[in-house]
MARRO-374444 format. One line per 4 residues: number of its first residue (from 0); their letters; for each residue x, y, z of C-alpha. Coordinates in Angstrom, 2 decimals. Layout:
<drenlums>
NUM	a	X/Y/Z | ...
</drenlums>
This chain:
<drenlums>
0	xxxx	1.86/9.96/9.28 | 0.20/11.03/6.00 | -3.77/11.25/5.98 | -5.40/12.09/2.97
4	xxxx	-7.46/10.31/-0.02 | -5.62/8.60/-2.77 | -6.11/6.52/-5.46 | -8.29/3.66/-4.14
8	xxxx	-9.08/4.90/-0.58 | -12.13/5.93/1.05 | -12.66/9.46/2.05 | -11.29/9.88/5.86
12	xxxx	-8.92/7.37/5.38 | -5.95/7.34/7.03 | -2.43/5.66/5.45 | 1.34/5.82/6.50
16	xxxx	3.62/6.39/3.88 | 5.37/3.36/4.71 | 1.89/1.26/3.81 | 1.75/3.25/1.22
20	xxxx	4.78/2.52/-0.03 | 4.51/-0.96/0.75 | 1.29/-1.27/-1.61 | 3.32/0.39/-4.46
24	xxxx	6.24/-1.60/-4.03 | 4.31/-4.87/-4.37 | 2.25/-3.66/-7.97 | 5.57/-3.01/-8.82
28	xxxx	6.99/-6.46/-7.91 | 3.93/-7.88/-9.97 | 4.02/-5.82/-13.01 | 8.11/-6.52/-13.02
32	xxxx	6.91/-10.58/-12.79 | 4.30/-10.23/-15.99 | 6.87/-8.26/-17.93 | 9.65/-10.85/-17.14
36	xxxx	6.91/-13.93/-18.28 | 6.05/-11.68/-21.58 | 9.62/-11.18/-22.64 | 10.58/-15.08/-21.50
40	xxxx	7.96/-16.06/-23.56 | 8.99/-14.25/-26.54 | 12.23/-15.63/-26.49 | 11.26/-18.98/-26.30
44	xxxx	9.06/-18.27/-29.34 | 11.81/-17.11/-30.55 | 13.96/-20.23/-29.53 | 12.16/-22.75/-31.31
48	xxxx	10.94/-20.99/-34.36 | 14.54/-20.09/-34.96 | 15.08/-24.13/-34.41 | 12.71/-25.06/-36.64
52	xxxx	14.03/-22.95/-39.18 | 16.89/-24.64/-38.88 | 16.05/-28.16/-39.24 | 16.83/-29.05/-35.49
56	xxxx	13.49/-29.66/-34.64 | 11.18/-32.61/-36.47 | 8.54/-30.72/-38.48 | 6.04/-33.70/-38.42
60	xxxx	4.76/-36.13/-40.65 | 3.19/-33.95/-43.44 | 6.86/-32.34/-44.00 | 9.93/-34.77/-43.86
64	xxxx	12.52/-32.26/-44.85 | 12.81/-29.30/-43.14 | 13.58/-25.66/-44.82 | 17.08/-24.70/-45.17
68	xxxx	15.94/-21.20/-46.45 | 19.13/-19.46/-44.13 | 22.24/-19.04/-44.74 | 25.25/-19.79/-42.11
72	xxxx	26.06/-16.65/-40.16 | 29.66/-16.21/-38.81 | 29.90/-14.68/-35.72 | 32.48/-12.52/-34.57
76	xxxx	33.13/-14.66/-31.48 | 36.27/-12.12/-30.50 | 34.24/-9.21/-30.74 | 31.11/-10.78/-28.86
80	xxxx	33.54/-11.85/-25.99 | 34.88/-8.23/-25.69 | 30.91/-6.72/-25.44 | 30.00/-9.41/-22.76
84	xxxx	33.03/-8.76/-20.56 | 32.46/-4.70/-21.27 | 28.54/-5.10/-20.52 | 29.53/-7.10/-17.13
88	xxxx	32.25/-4.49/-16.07 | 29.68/-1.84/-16.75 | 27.48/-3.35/-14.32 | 29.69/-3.26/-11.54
92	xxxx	30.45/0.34/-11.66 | 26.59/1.04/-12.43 | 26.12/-0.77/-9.40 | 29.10/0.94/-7.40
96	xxxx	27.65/4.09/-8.57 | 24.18/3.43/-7.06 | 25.67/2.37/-3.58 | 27.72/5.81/-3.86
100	xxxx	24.84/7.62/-4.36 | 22.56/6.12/-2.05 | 25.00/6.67/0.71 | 25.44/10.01/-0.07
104	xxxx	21.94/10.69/-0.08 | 21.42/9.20/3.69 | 24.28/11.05/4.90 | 22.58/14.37/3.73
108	xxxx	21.67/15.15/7.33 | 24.74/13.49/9.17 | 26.39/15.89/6.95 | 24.27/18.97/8.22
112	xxxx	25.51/18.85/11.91 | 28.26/21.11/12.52 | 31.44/19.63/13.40 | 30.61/16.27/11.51
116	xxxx	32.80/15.78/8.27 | 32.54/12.01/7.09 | 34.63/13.00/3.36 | 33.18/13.45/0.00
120	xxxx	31.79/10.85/-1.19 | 32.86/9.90/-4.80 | 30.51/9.13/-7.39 | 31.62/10.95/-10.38
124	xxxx	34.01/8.65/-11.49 | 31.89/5.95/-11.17 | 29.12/7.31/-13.37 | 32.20/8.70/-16.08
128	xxxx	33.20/4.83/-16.04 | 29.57/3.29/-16.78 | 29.20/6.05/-19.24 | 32.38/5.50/-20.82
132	xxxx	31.83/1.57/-20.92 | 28.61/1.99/-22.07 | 30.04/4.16/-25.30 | 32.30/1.42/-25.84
136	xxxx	29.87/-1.46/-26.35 | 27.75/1.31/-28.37 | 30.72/1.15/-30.69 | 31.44/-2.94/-30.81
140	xxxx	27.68/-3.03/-32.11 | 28.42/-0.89/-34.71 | 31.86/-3.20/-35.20 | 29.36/-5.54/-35.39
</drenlums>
């Protein structure tokens, strides 16, 4: 138990860290939600502006014909299919890597008891391969 005045809390107060933690875990969950609506908002912005520009969309009665102020853009499909598939194997051994490190970090005190060995754990090749990946899209946006 932790007792003690913080942010918000009347003096005398008493919280567990796990409430604590709780409270903290849930402004987190509701800042992540407005930042996901923000940025899904954006892109449809985004979406239909770049529609519109296009001619896709009708732009009413006023203006018949839409504007065809872009030009065509060719995109290097070969190139874009390499950085997807490198960005998705990426995530798997970021992911791998936080598992391996989590684990480790919970067998910190199994690993104090004398006589207990449960191996190293491995996580150094994990991070070297979501570095490494993560270089290599670096450089297929700068193909790009």
């Amino acid at each position: 138990m932790d007792s003690g005045a913080g942010a918000g809390m009347a003096a005398g107060e008493v919280v567990s860290i796990e409430q604590d933690y709780r409270g903290r875990l849930a402004r987190a969950r509701v800042g992540l939600w407005i930042v996901l609506g923000a940025v899904g908002l954006l892109f449809a912005v985004l979406t239909i502006v770049y529609m519109a520009r296009q001619g896709v969309l009708p732009l009413g009665e006023a203006e018949p014909h839409p504007v065809h102020g872009w030009g065509k853009v060719r995109l290097p499909s070969g190139l874009l299919a390499f950085n997807t598939l490198v960005l998705l194997i990426s995530s798997f051994t970021m992911e791998a890597l936080r598992r391996a490190t989590r684990r480790a970090v919970a067998l910190v005190q199994v690993k104090s008891i004398p006589g207990v060995s449960l191996g190293e754990e491995k996580t150094r090749p994990w991070l070297a391969a979501t570095v490494g990946l993560g270089l290599l899209f670096l450089a297929g946006q700068l193909q790009a």
